[in-house]
C-alpha positions in Angstrom: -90.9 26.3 -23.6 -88.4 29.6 -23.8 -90.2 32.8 -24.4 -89.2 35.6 -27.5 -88.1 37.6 -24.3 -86.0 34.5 -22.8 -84.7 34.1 -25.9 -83.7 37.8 -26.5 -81.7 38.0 -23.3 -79.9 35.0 -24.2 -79.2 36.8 -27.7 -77.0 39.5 -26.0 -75.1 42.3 -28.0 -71.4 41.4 -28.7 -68.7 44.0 -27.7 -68.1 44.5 -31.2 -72.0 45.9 -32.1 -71.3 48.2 -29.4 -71.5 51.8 -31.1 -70.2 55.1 -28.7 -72.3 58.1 -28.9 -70.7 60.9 -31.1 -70.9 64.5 -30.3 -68.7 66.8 -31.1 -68.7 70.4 -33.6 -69.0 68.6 -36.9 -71.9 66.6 -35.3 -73.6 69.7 -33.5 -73.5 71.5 -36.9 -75.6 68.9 -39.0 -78.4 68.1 -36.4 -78.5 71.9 -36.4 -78.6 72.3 -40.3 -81.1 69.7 -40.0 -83.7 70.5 -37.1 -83.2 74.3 -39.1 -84.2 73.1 -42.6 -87.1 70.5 -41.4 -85.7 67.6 -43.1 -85.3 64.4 -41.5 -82.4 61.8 -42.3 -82.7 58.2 -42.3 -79.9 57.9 -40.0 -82.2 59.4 -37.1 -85.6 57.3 -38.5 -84.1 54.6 -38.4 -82.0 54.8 -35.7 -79.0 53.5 -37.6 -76.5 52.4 -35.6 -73.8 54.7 -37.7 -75.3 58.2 -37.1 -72.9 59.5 -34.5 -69.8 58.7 -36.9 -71.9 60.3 -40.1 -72.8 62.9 -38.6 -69.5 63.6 -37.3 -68.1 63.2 -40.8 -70.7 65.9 -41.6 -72.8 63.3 -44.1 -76.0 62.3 -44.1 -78.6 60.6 -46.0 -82.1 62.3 -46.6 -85.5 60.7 -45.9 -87.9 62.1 -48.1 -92.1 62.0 -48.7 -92.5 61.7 -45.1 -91.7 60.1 -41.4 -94.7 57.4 -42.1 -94.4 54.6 -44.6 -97.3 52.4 -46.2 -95.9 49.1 -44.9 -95.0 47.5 -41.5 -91.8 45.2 -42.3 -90.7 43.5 -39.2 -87.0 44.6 -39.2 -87.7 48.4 -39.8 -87.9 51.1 -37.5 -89.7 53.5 -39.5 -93.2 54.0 -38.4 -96.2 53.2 -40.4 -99.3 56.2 -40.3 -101.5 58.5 -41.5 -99.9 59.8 -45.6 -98.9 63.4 -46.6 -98.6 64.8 -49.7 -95.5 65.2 -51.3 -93.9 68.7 -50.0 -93.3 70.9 -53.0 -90.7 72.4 -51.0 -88.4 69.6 -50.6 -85.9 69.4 -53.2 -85.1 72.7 -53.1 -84.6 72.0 -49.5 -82.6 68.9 -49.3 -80.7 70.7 -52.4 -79.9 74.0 -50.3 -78.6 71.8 -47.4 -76.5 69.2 -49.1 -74.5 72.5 -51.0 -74.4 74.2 -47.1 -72.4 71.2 -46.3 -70.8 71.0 -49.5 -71.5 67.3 -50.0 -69.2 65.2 -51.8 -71.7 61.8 -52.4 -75.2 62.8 -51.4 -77.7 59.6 -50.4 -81.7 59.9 -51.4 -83.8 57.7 -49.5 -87.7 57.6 -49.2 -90.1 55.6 -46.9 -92.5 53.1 -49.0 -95.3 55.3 -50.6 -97.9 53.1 -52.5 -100.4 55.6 -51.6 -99.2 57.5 -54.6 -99.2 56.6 -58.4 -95.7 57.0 -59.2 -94.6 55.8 -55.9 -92.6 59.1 -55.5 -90.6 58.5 -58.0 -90.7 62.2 -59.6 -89.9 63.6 -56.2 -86.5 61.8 -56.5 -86.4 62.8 -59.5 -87.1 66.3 -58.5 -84.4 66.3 -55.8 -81.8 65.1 -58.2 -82.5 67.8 -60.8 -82.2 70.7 -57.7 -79.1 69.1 -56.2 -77.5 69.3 -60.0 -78.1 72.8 -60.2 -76.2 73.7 -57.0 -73.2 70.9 -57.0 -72.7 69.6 -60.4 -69.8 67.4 -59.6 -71.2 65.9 -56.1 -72.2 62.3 -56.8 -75.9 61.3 -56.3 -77.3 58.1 -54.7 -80.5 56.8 -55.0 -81.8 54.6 -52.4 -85.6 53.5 -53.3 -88.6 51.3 -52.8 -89.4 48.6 -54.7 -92.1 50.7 -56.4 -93.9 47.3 -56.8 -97.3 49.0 -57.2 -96.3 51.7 -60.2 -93.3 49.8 -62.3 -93.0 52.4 -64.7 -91.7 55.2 -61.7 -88.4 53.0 -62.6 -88.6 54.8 -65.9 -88.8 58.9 -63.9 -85.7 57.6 -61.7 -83.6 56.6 -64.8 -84.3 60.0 -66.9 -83.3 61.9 -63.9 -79.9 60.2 -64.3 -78.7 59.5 -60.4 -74.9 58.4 -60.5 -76.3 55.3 -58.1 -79.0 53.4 -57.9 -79.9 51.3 -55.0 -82.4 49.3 -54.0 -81.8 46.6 -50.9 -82.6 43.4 -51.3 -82.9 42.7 -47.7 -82.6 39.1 -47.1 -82.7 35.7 -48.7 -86.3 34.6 -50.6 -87.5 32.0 -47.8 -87.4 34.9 -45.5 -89.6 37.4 -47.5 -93.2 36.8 -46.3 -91.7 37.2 -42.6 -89.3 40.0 -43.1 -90.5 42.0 -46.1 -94.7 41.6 -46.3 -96.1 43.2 -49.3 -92.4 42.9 -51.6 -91.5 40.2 -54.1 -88.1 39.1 -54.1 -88.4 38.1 -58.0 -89.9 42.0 -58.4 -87.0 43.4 -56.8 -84.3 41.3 -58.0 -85.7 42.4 -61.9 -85.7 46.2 -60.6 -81.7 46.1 -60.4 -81.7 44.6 -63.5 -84.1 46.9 -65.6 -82.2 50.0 -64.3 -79.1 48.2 -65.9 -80.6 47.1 -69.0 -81.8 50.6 -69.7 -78.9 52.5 -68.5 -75.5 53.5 -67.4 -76.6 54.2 -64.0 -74.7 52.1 -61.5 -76.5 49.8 -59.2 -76.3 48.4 -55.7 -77.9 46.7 -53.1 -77.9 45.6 -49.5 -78.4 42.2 -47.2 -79.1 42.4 -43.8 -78.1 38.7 -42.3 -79.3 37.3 -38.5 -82.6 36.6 -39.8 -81.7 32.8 -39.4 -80.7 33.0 -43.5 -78.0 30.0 -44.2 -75.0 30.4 -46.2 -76.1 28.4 -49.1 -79.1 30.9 -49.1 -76.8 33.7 -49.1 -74.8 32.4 -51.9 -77.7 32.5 -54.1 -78.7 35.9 -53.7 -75.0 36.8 -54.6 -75.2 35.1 -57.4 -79.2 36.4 -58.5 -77.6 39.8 -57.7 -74.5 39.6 -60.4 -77.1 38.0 -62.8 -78.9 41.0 -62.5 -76.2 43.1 -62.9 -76.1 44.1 -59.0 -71.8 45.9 -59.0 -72.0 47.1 -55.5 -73.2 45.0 -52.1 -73.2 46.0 -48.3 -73.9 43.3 -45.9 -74.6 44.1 -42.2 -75.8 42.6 -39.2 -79.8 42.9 -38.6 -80.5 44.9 -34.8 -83.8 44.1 -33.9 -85.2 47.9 -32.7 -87.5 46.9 -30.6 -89.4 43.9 -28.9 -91.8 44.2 -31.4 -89.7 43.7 -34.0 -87.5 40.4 -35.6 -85.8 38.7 -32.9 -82.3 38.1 -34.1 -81.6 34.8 -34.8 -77.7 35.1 -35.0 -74.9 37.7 -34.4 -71.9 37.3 -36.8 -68.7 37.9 -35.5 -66.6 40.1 -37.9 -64.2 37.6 -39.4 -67.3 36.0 -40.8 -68.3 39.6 -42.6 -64.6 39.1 -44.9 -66.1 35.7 -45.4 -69.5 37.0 -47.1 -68.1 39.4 -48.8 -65.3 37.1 -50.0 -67.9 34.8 -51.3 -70.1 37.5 -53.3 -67.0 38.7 -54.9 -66.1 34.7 -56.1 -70.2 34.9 -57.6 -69.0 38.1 -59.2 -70.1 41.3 -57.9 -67.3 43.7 -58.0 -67.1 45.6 -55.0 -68.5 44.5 -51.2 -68.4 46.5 -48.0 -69.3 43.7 -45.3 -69.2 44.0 -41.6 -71.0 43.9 -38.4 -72.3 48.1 -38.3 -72.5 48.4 -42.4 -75.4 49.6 -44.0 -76.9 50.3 -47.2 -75.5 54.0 -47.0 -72.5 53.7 -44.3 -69.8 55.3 -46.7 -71.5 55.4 -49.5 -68.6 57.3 -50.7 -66.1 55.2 -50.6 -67.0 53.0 -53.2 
């Protein structure tokens, strides 16, 4: 019988996942900015693929409340580990940095935290207010947990009026107890849809496919998505982090990216940014 590791070197990387290191001034200058300010970014936790080329573009996406999340998912390279108060200092931080780089479309991200009652939802909600203060006319995207354990944090995010809200779906339902342990698929799905139903705020979400989802699968998440009111969607390829993660189960060649997205545009969701190295916040602000 073929072993996970016989298996994974059968599953080698196409030329066309194949990402070049960036360097360069524009690069140099964010690191720098962050390593200075003691903020971390989710392109560097979670060693997204797209880093060198937003960083290069001199964007970024914050990671707030922490390097550690509560939960293990099996496709995510953030660590799990020991919890840490909420830093007090934080969104005046992230809000000082994003004007030093005089951010267009700023992304908020967080690890899971269902350590704490609101989930961190005021945090965000902190952040947002601070970032207001400094650039009133930058656009501001949220990026959160499911907040499954505290449902009214939805409530914190929607006063502090975010010009985006996103929350990723991930992958199809059958897949959930194997790629997202301890979220609902139902509980997200009605997330997007609250956030909608109780205000203007725009919403989005994001698939990750090589999990061994089918298209017929896929179809109905694009349709669950425009029932709930879902107007933006980024599709990528899953890249398994480590041995210990997901295997992948397929790699999509691009051609078949314009055929997602062509298919959850037909179910009615009005603008999708599909390919092989997108990601839930791979430019963000373009859309």
């Amino acid at each position: 019988m073929e072993s996970d590791k016989q298996k994974r070197l059968a599953m080698k990387k196409p030329d066309w996942l194949k990402v070049r290191l960036t360097s360069g001034a524009e690069f140099g200058k964010v690191n720098a900015l962050l390593n200075e300010s003691g903020l971390d970014t989710v392109c560097r936790a979670a060693n997204c693929p797209n880093r060198g080329e937003c960083f290069g573009r001199g964007t970024a996406t914050f990671l707030i409340l922490g390097p550690n999340c509560t939960r293990n998912c099996r496709f995510c390279d953030v660590k799990n580990g020991p919890m840490t108060a909420p830093d007090p200092t934080e969104p005046v931080r992230v809000a000082e940095v994003s004007a030093k780089l005089d951010l267009k479309h700023i992304v908020i991200t967080s690890v899971t935290r269902d350590d704490l009652p609101d989930g961190g939802a005021e945090q965000f909600a902190k952040i947002i207010i601070e970032i207001r203060k400094r650039l009133p006319s930058s656009r501001i995207e949220v990026l959160t947990p499911d907040f499954r354990k505290c449902p009214e944090a939805i409530n914190i995010i929607i006063e502090a009026a975010p010009d985006i809200f996103n929350h990723n779906i991930e992958t199809v339902p059958r897949l959930y107890s194997e790629v997202r342990p301890g979220a609902d698929y139902k509980h997200s799905l009605e997330l997007l849809r609250l956030v909608k139903e109780r205000s203007e705020i725009k919403t989005k979400s994001g698939l990750m496919v090589g999990l061994g989802e089918t298209t017929t699968e896929l179809k109905t998440v694009f349709k669950d998505l425009n029932n709930a009111s879902v107007e933006f969607l980024t599709i990528g390829q899953y890249l398994s982090p480590s041995a210990n993660h997901l295997p992948v189960k397929r790699y999509y060649p691009p051609e078949e990216f314009n055929d997602l997205s062509l298919l959850a545009r037909n179910a009615g969701i009005n603008k999708v940014f599909a390919g092989p190295l997108v990601r839930s916040s791979y430019m963000a602000d373009s859309l």
